[in-house]
DRENLUMVO-654497 format. One record per residue: chain; x, y, z negated of N, C-alpha, C, O in turn; residue in one letter. Coordinates in steps of 0.1 Angstrom, whole numbers, padded with zeros to 4 digits. Layout:
% DRENLUMVO-654497
+---+-------+-------+-------+-------+-------+-------+-------+-------+-------+-------+-------+-------+---+
| c |  n.px |  n.py |  n.pz | ca.px | ca.py | ca.pz |  c.px |  c.py |  c.pz |  o.px |  o.py |  o.pz | r |
+---+-------+-------+-------+-------+-------+-------+-------+-------+-------+-------+-------+-------+---+
| A |     X |     Y |     Z |     X |     Y |     Z |     X |     Y |     Z |     X |     Y |     Z | a |
...
+---+-------+-------+-------+-------+-------+-------+-------+-------+-------+-------+-------+-------+---+
This chain:
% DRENLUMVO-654497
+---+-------+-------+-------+-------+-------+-------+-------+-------+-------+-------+-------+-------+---+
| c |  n.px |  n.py |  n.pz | ca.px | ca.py | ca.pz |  c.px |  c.py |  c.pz |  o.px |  o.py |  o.pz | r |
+---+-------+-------+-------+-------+-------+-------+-------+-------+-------+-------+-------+-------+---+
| A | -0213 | -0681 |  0682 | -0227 | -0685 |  0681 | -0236 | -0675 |  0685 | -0245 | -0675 |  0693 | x |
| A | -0233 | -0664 |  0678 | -0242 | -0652 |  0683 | -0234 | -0640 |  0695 | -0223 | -0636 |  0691 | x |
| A | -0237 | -0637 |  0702 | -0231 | -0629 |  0711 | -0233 | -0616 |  0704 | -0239 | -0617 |  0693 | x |
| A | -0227 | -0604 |  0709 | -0226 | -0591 |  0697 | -0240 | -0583 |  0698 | -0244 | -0576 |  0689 | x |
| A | -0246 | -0585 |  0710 | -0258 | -0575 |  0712 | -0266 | -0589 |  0702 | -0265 | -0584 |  0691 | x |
| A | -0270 | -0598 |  0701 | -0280 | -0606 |  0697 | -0276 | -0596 |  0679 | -0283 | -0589 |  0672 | x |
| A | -0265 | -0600 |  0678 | -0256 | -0597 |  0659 | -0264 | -0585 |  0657 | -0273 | -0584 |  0648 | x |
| A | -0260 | -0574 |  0665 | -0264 | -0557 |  0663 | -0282 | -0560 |  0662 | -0288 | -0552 |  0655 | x |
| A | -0286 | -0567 |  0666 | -0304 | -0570 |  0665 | -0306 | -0575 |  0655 | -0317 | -0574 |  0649 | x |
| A | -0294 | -0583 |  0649 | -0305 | -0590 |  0636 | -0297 | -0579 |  0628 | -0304 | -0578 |  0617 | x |
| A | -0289 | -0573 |  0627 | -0286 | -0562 |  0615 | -0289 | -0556 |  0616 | -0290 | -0549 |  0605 | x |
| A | -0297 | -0546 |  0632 | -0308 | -0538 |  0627 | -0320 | -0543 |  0620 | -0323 | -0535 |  0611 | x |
| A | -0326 | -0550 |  0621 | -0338 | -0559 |  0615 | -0335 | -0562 |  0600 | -0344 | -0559 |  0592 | x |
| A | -0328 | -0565 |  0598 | -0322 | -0566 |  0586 | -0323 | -0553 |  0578 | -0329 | -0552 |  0567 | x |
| A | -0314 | -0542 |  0586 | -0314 | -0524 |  0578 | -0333 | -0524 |  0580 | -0339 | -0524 |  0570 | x |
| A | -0340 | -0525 |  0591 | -0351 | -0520 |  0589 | -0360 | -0527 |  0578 | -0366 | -0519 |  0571 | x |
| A | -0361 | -0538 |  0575 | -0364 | -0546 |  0561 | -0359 | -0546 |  0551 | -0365 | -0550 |  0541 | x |
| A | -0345 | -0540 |  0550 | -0344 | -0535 |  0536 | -0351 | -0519 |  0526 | -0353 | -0514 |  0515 | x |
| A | -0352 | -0516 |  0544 | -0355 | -0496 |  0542 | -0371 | -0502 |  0534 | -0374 | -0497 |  0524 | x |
| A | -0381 | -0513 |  0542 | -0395 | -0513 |  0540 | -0397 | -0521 |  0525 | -0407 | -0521 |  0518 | x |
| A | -0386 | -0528 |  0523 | -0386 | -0531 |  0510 | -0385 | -0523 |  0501 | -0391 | -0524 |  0491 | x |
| A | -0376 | -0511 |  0503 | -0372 | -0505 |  0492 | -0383 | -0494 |  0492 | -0382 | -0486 |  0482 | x |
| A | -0394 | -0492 |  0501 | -0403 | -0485 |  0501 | -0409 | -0486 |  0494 | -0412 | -0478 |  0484 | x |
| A | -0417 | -0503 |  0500 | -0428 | -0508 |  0490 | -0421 | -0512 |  0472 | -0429 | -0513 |  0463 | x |
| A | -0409 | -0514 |  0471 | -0409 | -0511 |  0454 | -0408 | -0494 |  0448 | -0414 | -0491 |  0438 | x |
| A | -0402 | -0486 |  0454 | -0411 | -0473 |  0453 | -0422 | -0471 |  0451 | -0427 | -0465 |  0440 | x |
| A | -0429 | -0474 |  0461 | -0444 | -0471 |  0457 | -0450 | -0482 |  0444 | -0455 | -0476 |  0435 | x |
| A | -0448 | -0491 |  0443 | -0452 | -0500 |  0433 | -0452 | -0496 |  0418 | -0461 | -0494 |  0410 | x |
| A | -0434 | -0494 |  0417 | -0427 | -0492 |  0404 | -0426 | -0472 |  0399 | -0424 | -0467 |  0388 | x |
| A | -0428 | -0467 |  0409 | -0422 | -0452 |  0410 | -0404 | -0453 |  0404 | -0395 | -0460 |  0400 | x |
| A | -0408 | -0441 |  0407 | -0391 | -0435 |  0408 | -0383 | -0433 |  0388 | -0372 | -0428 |  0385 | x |
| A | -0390 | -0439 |  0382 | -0384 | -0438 |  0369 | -0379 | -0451 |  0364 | -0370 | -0454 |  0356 | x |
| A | -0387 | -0459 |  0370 | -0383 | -0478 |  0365 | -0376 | -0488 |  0378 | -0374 | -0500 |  0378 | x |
| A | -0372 | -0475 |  0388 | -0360 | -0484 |  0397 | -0349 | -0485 |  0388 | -0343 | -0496 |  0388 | x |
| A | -0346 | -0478 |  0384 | -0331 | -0480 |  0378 | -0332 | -0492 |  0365 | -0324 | -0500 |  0363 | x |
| A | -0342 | -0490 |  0359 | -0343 | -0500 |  0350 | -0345 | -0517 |  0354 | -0344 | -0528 |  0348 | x |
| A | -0349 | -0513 |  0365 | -0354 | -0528 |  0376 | -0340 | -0529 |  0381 | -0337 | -0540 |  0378 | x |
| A | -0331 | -0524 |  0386 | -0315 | -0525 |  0392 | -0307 | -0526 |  0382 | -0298 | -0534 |  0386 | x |
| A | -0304 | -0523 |  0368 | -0301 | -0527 |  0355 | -0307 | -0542 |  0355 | -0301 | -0551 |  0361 | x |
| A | -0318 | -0544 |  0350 | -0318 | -0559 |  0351 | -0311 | -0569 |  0363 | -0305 | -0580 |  0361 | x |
| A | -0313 | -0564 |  0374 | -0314 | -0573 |  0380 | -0296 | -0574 |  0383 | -0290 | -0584 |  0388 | x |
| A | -0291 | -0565 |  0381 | -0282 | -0563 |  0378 | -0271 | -0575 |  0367 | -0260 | -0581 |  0370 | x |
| A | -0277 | -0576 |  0358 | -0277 | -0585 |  0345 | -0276 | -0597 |  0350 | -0267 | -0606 |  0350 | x |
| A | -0289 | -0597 |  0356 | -0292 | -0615 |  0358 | -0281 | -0617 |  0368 | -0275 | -0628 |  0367 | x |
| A | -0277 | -0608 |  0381 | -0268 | -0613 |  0391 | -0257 | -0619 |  0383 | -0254 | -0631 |  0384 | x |
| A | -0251 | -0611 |  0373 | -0240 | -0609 |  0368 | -0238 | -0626 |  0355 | -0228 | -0633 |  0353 | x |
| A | -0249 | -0627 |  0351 | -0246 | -0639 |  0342 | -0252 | -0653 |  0351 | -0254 | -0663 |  0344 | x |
| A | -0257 | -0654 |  0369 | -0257 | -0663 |  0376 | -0240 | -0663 |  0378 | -0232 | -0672 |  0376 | x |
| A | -0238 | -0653 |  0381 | -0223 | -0656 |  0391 | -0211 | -0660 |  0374 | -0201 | -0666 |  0374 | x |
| A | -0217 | -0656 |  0365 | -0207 | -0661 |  0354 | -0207 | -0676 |  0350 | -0198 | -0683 |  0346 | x |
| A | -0221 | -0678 |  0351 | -0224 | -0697 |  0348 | -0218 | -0705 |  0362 | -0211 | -0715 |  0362 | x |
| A | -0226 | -0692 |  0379 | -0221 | -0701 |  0389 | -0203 | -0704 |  0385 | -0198 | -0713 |  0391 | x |
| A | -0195 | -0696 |  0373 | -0178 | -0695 |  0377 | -0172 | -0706 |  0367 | -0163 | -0714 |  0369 | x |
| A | -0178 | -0704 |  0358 | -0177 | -0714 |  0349 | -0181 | -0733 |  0349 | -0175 | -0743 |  0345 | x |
| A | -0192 | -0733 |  0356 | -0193 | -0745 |  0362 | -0183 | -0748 |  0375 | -0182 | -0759 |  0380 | x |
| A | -0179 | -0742 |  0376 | -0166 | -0743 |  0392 | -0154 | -0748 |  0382 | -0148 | -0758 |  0381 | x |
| A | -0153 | -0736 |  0373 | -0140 | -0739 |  0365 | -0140 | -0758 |  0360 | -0133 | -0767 |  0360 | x |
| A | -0153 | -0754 |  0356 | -0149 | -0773 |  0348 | -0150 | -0784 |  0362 | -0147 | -0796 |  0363 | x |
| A | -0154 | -0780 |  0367 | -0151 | -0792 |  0378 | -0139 | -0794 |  0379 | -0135 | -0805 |  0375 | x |
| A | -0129 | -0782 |  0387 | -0118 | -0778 |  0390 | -0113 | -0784 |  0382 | -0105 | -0792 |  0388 | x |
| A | -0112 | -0785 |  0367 | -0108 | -0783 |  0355 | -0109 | -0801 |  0355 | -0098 | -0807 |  0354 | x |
| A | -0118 | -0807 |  0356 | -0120 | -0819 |  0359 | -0112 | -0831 |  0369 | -0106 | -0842 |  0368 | x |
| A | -0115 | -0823 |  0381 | -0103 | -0829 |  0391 | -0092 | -0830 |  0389 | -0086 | -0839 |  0394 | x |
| A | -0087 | -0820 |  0382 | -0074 | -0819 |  0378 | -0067 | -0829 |  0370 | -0055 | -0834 |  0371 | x |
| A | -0079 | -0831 |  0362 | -0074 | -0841 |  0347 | -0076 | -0856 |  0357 | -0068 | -0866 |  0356 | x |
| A | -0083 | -0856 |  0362 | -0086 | -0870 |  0371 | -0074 | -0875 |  0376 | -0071 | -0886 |  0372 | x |
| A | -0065 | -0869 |  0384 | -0052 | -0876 |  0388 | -0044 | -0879 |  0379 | -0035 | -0886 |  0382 | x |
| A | -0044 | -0875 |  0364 | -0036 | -0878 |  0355 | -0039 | -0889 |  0346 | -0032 | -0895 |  0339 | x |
| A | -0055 | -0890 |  0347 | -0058 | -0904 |  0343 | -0059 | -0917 |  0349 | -0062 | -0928 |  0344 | x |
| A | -0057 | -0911 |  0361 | -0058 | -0924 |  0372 | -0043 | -0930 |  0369 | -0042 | -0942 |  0366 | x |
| A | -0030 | -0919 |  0370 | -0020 | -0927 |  0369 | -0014 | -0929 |  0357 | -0002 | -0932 |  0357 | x |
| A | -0021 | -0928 |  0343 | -0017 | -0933 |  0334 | -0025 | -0943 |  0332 | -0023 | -0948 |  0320 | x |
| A | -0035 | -0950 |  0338 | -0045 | -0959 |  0337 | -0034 | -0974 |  0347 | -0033 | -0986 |  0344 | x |
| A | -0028 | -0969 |  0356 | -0018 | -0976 |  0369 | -0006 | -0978 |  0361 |  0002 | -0986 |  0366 | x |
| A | -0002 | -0973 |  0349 |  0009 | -0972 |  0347 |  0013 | -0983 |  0333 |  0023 | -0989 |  0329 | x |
| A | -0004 | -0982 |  0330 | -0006 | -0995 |  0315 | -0009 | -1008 |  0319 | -0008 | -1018 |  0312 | x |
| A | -0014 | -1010 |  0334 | -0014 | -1022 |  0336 | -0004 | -1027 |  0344 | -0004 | -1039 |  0346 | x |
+---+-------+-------+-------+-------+-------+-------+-------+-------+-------+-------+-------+-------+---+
């Protein structure tokens, strides 16, 4: 889809917007409440990706049970 010179362009663009992001929260927050801002946000990643795993699980968990009630539902009538 992307040829390698196009790739190398958007991941420099990419490194250069991350560097001007991390600038401007520097300047905003100073240098004592980044870490406390990377702690949180830290957290929050951490209990998205635990609900995103747990909702996977019961599906999964669901599908599962689905074929066994399909053919014990085939098997009463």
């Amino acid at each position: 889809m992307f040829s390698s010179h196009s790739l190398l362009v958007l991941l420099a663009l990419s490194i250069e917007h991350m560097i001007l992001i991390f600038l401007v929260v520097l300047l905003l927050f100073g240098g004592k409440k980044i870490p406390e801002l990377m702690r949180g946000l830290g957290k929050g990643m951490r209990e998205f990706n635990d609900a995103k795993n747990n909702v996977k699980k019961e599906i999964e968990d669901s599908v599962k049970d689905q074929p066994n009630k399909n053919s014990d539902s085939s098997q009463t009538s």
